[in-house]
Every structure is written in C-alpha cells, then in structure tokens.
C-alpha positions in Angstrom: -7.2 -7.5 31.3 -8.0 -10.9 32.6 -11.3 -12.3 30.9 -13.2 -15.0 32.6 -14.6 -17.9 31.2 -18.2 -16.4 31.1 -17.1 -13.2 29.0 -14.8 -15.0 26.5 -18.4 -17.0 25.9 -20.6 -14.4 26.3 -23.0 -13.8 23.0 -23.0 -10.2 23.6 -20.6 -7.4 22.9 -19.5 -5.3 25.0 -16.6 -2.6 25.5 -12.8 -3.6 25.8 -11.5 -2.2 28.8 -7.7 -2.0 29.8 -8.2 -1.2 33.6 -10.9 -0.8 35.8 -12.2 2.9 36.2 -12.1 3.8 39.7 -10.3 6.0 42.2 -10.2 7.0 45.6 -11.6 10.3 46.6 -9.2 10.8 49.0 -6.4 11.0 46.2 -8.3 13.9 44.3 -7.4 17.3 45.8 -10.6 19.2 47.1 -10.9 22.3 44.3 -11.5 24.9 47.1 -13.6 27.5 46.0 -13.4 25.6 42.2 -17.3 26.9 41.8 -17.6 30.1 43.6 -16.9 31.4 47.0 -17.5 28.5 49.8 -18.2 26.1 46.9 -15.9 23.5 46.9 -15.6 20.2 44.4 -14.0 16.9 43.7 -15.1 15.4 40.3 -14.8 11.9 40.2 -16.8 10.9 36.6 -16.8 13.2 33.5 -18.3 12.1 30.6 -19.3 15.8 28.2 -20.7 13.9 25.4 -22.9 11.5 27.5 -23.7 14.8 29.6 -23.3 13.3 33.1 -20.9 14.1 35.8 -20.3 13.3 38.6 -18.7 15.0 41.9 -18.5 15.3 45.4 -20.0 18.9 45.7 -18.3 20.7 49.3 -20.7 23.9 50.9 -19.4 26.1 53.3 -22.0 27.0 55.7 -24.3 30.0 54.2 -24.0 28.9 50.9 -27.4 29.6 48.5 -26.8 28.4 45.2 -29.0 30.6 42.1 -32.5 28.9 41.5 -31.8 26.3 39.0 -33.8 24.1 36.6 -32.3 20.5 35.5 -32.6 19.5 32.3 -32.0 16.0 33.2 -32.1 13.8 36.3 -29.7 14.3 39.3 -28.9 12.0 42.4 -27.9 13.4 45.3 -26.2 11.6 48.8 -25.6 13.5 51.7 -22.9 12.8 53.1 -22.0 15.0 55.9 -23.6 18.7 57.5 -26.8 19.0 56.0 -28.7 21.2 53.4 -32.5 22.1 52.1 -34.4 23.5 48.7 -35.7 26.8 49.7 -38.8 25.7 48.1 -38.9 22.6 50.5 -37.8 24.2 53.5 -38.9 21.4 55.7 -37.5 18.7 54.4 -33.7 19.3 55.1 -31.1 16.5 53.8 -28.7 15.1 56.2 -26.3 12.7 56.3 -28.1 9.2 55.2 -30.6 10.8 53.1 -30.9 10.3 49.2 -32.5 12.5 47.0 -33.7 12.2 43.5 -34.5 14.8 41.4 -36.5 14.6 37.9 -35.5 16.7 34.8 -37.6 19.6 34.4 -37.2 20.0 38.2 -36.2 23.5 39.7 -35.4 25.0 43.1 -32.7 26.6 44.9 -30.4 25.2 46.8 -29.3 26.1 50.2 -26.7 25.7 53.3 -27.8 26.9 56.6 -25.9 29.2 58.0 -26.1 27.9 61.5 -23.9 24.9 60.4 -20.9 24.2 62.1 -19.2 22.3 59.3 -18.9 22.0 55.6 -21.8 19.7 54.0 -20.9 17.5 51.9 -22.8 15.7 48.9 -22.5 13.0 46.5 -24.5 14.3 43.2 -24.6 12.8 40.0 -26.1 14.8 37.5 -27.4 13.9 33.8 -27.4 17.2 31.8 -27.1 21.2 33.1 -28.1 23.2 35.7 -29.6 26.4 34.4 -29.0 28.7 36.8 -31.7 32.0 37.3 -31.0 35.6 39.0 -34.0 36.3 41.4 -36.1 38.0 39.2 -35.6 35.1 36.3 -33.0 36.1 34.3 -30.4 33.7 32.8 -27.5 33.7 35.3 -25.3 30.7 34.1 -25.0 26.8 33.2 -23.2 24.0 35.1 -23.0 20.8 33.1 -20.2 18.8 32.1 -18.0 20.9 30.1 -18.4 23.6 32.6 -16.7 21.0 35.1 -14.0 20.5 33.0 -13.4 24.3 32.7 -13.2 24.7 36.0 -10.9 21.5 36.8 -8.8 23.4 34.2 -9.2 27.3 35.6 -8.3 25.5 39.3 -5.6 23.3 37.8 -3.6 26.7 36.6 -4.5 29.0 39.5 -2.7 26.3 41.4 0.6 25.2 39.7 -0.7 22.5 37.6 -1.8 20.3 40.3 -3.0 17.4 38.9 -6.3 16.1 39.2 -7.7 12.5 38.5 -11.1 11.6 37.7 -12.8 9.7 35.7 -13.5 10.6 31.8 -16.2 9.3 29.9 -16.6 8.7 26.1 -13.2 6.5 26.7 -12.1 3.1 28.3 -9.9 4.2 30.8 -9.1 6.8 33.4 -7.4 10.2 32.8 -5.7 13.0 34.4 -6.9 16.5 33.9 
C-alpha cells in the first residue's frame, strides 16, 4: 500500500489495509434461488460480527417475502422493476427511489405480480430480519451468518463455484 503524505502524518490511527476492498458486481455470480424460490442474491459486504451485510437482493415477479421486523436499520436502492410494503401499498419503489428503514420497523415485503422483469435492489442491512407466519408465529431469521450459510449451501449445490464478496472483521477481501 502506497501511503500519502497526509496519512504518514496523520495524528490519528487508523486500520492497515493491504488492498482496497472493492469488487465488481458483475464478477459475482447471481445465487439463483440462494434465498427461496424467485429469490435471488449477490452479497457484496459480510461482516457477522459487526452484523451488517450487504447485497444486491434479485425478485422474481410475485414474490411476497414473510412479514418481518428489523432489528436494526436497513437501506434500500432500487435499482430496476419495482416493489412495495404491503402495509404501504401506495407508495411502490422503483428504480431511483431510496428507502430507509428504522430498527424496530416491520412490514412485508412484496413484488407485483404484473411485473415483466426481475426487480432488483441494493439493501444494506444492520442486524436480522425476523421473519413472522401470518398469524405471528416465528418463521425464520436472515442476518449475516444466515448469508453466509446460504453463499455456502449455493456454493456446494453448484460445484464449488466460487463466490467473492467482501468480509468484514478483516482488512481485505475474501472468497467464499
């Protein structure tokens, strides 16, 4: 690594780093179906002791997620098709818009059906996703270990193909 004059003088600490973390999302294979039926992923950040992860989340058209409550504060981009909370009906996401949710929050997500194309959405997510049944029982929990299970469960169920994204809790980038 190349230090500039301002961080060899800099009267602060901060991390060494070897490279610089980043990728190109077009070099990590699309995890078809990594999540469910017609729920597709690419993780680009993972970082399960910090608790945040970060992917570019793929919905086939159709596509209603379990209610869920966050315990921590997601971002969401959309990026292409578009999407709504059932709860928020009217306010559907489409490409451009930026959503923030608060921890505590909870809703359901949902992909119309009349869609002619997948949607697509950049979320960035600090905690789990506690997922309910309709009548409020526990149905399951996405956070960032749950990610990595299901790079793993993907990665064998399709000859080892390797899949880069970022890890977090280290200075560099890894392969899962």
């Amino acid at each position: 690594m190349t230090q500039t004059k301002a961080a060899k003088n800099a009267p602060v600490s901060f991390l060494p780093q070897d490279e610089l973390l980043t990728l190109n999302v077009n070099d990590i294979p699309i995890l078809k179906d990594g999540a469910g039926p017609g729920i597709s992923f690419q993780p680009l950040m993972i970082d399960a002791e910090a608790g945040v992860w970060v992917v570019m989340g793929i919905f086939a058209p159709g596509i209603t997620m379990p209610t869920h409550l966050h315990t921590g504060s997601v971002h969401g981009y959309t990026l292409k098709g578009s999407w709504f909370y059932s709860e928020y009906p009217d306010q559907v996401q489409v490409p451009g818009s930026y959503l923030y949710e608060p921890a505590s929050s909870m809703h359901t997500f949902e992909v119309p059906a009349t869609n002619t194309e997948d949607t697509v959405v950049l979320f960035i997510v600090h905690g789990s996703n506690i997922g309910f049944t309709d009548d409020g029982q526990f149905h399951s929990t996405l956070d960032a270990a749950t990610v990595l299970d299901l790079i793993k469960m993907w990665t064998g169920a399709n000859k080892g193909v390797k899949v880069p994204y970022i890890s977090g809790g280290k200075a560099h980038a890894i392969e899962g």
